[in-house]
C-alpha positions as CSV (number, residue, x, y, z in Angstrom):
1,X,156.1,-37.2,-68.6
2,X,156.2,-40.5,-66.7
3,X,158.0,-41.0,-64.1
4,X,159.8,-43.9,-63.2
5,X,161.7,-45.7,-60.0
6,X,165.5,-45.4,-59.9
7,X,168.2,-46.8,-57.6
8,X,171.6,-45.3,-56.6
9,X,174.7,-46.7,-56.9
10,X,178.0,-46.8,-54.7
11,X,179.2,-44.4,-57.6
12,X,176.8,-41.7,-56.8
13,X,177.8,-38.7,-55.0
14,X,175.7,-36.8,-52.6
15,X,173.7,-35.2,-55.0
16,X,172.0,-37.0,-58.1
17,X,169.8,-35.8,-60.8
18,X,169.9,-32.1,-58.7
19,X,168.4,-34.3,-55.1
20,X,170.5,-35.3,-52.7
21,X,170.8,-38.8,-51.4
22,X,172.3,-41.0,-48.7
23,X,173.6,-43.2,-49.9
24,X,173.8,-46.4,-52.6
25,X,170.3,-48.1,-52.5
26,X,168.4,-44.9,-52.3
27,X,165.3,-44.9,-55.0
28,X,164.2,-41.8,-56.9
29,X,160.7,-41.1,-59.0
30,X,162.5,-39.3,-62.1
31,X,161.6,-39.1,-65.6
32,X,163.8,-40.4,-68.3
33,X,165.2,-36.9,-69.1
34,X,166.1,-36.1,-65.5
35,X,167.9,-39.4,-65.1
36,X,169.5,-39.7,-67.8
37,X,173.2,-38.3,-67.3
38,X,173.1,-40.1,-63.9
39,X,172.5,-43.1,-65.7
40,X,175.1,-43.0,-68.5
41,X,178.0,-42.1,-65.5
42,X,176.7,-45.1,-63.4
43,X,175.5,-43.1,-60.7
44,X,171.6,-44.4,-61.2
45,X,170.2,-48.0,-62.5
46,X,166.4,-48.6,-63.3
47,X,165.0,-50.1,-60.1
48,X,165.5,-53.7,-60.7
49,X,168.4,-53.5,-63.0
50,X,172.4,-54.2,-62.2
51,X,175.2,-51.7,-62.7
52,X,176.3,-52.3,-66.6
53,X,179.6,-54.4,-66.9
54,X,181.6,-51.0,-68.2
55,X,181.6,-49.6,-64.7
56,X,182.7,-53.2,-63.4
57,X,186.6,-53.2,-62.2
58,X,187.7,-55.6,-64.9
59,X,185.9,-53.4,-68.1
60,X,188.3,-52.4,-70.8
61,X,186.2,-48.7,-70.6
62,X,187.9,-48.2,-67.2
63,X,191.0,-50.1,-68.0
64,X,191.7,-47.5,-70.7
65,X,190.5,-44.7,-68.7
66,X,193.2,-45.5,-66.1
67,X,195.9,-45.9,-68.6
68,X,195.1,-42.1,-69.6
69,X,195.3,-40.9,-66.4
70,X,198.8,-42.5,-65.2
71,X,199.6,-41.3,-69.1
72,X,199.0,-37.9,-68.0
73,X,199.5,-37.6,-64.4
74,X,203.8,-38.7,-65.7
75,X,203.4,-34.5,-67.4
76,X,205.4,-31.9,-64.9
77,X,203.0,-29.9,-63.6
78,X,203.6,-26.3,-63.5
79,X,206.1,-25.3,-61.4
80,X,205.3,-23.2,-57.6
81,X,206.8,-20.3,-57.2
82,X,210.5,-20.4,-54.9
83,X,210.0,-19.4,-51.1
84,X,211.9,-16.2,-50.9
85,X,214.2,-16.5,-47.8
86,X,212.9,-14.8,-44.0
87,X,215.0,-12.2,-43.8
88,X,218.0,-13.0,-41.1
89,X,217.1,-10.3,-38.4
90,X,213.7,-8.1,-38.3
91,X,214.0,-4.8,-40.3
92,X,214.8,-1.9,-38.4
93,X,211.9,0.3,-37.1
94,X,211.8,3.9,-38.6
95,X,212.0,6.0,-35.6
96,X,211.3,9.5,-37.9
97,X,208.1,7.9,-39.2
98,X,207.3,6.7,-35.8
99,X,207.8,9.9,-34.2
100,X,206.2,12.5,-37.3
101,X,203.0,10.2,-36.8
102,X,202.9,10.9,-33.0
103,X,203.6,14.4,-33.2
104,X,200.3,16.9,-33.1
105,X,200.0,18.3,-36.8
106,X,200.2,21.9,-36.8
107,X,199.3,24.8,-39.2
108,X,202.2,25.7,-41.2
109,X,203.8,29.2,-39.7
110,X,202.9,32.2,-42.6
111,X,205.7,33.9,-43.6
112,X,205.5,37.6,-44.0
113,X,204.6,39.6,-47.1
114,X,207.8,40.3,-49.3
115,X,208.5,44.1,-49.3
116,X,209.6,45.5,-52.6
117,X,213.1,46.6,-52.7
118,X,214.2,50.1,-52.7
């Protein structure tokens, strides 16, 4: 495939076409296939070539595009869940669990052998 010059735009990102650039300006060798989403988002133009007028600020394609999104953005999002309130004081510290974890574990006594009744 041939491979053809490319120019960045101030919509590109840091990466285009899986490179990553600098900046707008920047020129890439791609081939048609590999430029091709870049350049139906506006993020690359054939070197030469000026940004198409739907990416321009006064294009009815973004004019509508921002009309969905205030359309939207007016939906409640979900709500977050309520804070549950710090509790007044701290709880009070177990002093049985703190003590039966210090204490030195020791075998269980055996009890004697039951002796049949007579």
């Amino acid at each position: 495939m041939e491979k053809r010059e490319y120019a960045t735009t101030e919509r590109a990102g840091r990466r285009v076409a899986g490179r990553v650039v600098a900046g707008a300006g920047e020129t890439l060798q791609l081939t048609e296939a590999e430029a091709e989403h870049a350049v139906r988002s506006g993020e690359l133009v054939a070197a030469g070539e000026e940004l198409p007028a739907e990416f321009g600020q006064d294009s009815e394609v973004l004019a509508g595009m921002r009309a969905d999104a205030a359309r939207v953005s007016g939906r409640p999002g979900p709500t977050p869940p309520a804070p549950e309130p710090a509790p007044a004081e701290p709880a009070p510290a177990q002093p049985d669990a703190e003590a039966a974890r210090r204490r030195p574990r020791t075998q269980p006594a055996a009890e004697p052998p039951a002796t049949p009744a007579a």
